[in-house]
Backbone as CSV, one residue per row, in Angstrom:
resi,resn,N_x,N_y,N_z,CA_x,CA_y,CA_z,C_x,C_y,C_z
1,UNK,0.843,-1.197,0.000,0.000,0.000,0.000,0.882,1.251,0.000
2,UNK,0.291,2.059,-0.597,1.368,3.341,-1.063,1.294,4.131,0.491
3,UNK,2.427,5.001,0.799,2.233,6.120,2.246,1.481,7.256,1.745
4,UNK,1.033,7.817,3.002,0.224,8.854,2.574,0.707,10.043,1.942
5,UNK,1.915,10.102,1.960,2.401,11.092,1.020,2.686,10.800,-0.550
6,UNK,2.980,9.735,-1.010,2.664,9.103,-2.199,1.532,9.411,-2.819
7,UNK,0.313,8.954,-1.741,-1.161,8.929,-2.428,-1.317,10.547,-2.263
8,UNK,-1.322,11.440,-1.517,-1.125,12.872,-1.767,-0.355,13.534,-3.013
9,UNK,0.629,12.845,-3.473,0.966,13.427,-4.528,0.454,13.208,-5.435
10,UNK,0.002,11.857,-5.788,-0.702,11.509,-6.959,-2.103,11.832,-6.651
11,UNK,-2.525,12.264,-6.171,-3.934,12.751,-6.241,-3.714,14.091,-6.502
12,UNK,-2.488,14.987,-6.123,-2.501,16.234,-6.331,-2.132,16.297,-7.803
13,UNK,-1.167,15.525,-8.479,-1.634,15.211,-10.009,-2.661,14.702,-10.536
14,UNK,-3.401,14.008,-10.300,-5.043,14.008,-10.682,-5.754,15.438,-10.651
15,UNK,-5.398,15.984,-9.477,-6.431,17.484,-9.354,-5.591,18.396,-10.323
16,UNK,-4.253,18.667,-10.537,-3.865,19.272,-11.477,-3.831,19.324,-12.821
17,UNK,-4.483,18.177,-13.454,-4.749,17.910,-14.752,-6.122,17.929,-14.979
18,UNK,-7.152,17.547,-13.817,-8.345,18.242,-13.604,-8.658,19.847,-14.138
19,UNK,-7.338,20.467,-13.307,-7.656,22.007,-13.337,-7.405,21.991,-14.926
20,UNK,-6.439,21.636,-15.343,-6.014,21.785,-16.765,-7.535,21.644,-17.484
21,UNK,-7.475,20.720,-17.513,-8.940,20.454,-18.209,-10.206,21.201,-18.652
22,UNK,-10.598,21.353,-16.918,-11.329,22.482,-16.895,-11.288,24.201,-17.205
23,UNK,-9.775,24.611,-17.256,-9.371,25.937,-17.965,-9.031,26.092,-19.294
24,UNK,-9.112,24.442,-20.086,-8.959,24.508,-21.408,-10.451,24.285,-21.637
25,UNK,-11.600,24.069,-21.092,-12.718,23.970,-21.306,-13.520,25.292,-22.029
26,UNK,-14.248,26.084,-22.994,-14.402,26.873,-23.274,-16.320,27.073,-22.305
27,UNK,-16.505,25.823,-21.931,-18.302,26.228,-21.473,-17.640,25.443,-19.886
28,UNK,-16.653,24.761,-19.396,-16.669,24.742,-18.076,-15.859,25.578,-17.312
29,UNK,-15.303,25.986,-17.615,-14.209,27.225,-17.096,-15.549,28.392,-16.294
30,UNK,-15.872,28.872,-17.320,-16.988,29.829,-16.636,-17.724,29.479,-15.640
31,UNK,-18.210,27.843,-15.868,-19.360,27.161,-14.929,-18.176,27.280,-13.527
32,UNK,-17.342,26.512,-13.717,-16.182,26.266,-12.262,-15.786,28.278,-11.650
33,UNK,-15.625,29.337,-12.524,-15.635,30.226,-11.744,-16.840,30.625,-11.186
34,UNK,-17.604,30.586,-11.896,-18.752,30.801,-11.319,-19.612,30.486,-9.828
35,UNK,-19.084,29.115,-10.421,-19.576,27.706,-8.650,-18.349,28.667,-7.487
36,UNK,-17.378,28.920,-8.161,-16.245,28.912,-6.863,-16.081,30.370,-6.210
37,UNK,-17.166,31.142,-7.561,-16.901,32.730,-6.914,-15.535,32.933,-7.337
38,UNK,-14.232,32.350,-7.914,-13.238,32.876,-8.255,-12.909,33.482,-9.765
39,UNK,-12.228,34.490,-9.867,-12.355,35.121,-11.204,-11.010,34.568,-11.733
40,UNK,-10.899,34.821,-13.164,-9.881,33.751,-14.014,-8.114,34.427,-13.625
41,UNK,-8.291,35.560,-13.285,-7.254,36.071,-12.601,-6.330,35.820,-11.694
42,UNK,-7.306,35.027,-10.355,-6.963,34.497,-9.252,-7.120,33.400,-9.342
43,UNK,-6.924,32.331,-10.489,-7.024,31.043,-10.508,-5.735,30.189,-9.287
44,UNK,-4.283,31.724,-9.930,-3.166,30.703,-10.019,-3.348,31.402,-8.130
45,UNK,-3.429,32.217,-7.657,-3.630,32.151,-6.313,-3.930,31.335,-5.435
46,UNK,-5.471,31.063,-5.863,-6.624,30.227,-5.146,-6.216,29.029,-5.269
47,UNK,-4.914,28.234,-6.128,-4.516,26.806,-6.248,-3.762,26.700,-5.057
48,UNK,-3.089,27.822,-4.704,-2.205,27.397,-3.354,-3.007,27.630,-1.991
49,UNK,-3.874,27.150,-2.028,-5.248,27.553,-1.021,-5.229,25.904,-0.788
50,UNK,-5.505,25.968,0.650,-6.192,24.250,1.207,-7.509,24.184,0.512
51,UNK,-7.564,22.807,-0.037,-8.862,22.764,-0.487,-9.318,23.111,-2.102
52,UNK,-8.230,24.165,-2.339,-8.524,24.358,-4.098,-8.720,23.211,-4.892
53,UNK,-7.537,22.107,-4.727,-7.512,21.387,-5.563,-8.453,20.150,-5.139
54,UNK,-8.946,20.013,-4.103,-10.255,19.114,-3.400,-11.625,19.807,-4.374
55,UNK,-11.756,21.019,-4.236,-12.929,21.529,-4.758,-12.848,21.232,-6.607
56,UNK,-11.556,20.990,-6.921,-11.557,20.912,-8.685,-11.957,19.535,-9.043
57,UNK,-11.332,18.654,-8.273,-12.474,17.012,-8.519,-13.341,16.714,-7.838
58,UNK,-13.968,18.014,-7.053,-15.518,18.040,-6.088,-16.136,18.130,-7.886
59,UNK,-15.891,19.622,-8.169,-16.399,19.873,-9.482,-16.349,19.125,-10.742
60,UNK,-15.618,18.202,-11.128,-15.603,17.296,-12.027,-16.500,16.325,-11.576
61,UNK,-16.086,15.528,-10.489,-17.280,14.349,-9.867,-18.604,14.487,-9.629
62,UNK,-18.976,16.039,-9.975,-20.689,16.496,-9.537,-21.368,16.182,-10.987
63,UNK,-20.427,16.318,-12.001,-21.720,15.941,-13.245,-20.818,14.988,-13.953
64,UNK,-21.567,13.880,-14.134,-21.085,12.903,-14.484,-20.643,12.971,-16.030
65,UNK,-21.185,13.668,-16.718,-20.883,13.570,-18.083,-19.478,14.191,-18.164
66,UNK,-19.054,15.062,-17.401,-18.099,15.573,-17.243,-16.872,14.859,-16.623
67,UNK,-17.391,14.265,-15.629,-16.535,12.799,-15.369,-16.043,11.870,-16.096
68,UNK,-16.334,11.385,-16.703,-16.702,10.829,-17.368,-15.546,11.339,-19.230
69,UNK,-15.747,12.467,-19.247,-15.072,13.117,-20.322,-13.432,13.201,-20.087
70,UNK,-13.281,13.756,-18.787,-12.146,13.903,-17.985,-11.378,12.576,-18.103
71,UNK,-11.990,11.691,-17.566,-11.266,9.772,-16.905,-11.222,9.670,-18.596
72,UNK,-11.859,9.851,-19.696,-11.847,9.014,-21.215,-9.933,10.353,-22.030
73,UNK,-10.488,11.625,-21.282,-9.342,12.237,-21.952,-8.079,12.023,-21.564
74,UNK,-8.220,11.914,-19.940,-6.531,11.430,-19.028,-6.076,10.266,-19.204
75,UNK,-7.023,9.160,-19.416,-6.837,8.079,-18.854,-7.272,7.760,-17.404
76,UNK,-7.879,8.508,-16.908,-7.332,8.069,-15.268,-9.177,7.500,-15.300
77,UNK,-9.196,6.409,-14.597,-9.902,5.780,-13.901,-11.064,6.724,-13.246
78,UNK,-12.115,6.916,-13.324,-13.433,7.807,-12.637,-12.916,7.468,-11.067
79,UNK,-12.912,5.911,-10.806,-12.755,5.984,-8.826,-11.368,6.225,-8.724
80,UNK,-10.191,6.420,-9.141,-9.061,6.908,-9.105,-9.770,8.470,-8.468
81,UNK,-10.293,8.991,-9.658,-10.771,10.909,-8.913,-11.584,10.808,-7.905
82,UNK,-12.661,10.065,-7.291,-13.286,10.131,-6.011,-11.969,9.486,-4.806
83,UNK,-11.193,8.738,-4.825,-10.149,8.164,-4.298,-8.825,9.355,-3.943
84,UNK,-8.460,10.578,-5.088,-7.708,10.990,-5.322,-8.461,12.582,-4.501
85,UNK,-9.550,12.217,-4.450,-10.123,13.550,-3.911,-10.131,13.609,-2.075
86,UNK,-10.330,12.815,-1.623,-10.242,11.454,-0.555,-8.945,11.828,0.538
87,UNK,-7.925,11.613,-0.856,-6.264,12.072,-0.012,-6.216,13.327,-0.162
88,UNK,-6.935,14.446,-0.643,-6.572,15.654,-0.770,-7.043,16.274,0.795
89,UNK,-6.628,17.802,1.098,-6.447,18.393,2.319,-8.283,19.271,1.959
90,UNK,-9.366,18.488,2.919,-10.722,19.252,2.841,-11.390,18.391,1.939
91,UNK,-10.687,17.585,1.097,-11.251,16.420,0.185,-12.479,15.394,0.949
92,UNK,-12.289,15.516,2.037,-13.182,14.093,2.894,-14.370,14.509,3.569
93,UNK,-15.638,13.787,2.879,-16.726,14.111,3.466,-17.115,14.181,5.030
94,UNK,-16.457,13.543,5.430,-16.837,13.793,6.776,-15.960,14.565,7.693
95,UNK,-16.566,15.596,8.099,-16.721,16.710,7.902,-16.945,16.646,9.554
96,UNK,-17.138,15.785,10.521,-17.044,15.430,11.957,-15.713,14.873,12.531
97,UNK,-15.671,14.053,11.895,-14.436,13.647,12.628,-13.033,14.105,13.379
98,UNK,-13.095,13.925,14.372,-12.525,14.761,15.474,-10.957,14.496,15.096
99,UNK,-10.130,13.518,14.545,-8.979,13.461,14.404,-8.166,14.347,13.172
């Protein structure tokens, strides 16, 4: 089994080719600033933010067709990006857990 810094990196390359994706997108780019409130200006800011790159395969994994487009253009596996979102920092649904 890989350490958690392994699976952190490679998920942070999953979310970075995500972002790619979505800023070469000409109709999702707008949709993702839009959802995030961030303007195309402060993209490269808001990446060094906890959580930026959690929220970019939040946003890919919410519409499947888009999922779906992403995993057929990278290669990467659809549960690779729910998995890869998982190890990211704010990535994990639960949202209680005290540790």
């Amino acid at each position: 089994m890989a350490n958690a810094a392994s699976m952190r990196e490679e998920a942070e390359t999953i979310a970075v080719r995500a972002l790619g994706f979505v800023a070469a997108d000409p109709e999702l780019l707008p949709r993702f600033l839009a959802i995030t409130g961030i303007d195309a200006q402060s993209i490269r800011k808001a990446a060094a933010e906890p959580g930026f790159l959690a929220g970019v395969l939040q946003f890919i994994l919410a519409h499947e067709p888009t999922l779906l487009r992403f995993a057929e253009e990278t290669g990467t596996p659809p549960a690779a990006i729910g998995k890869a979102l998982r190890a990211l920092p704010l990535g994990n649904d639960d949202h209680e857990r005290s540790t």
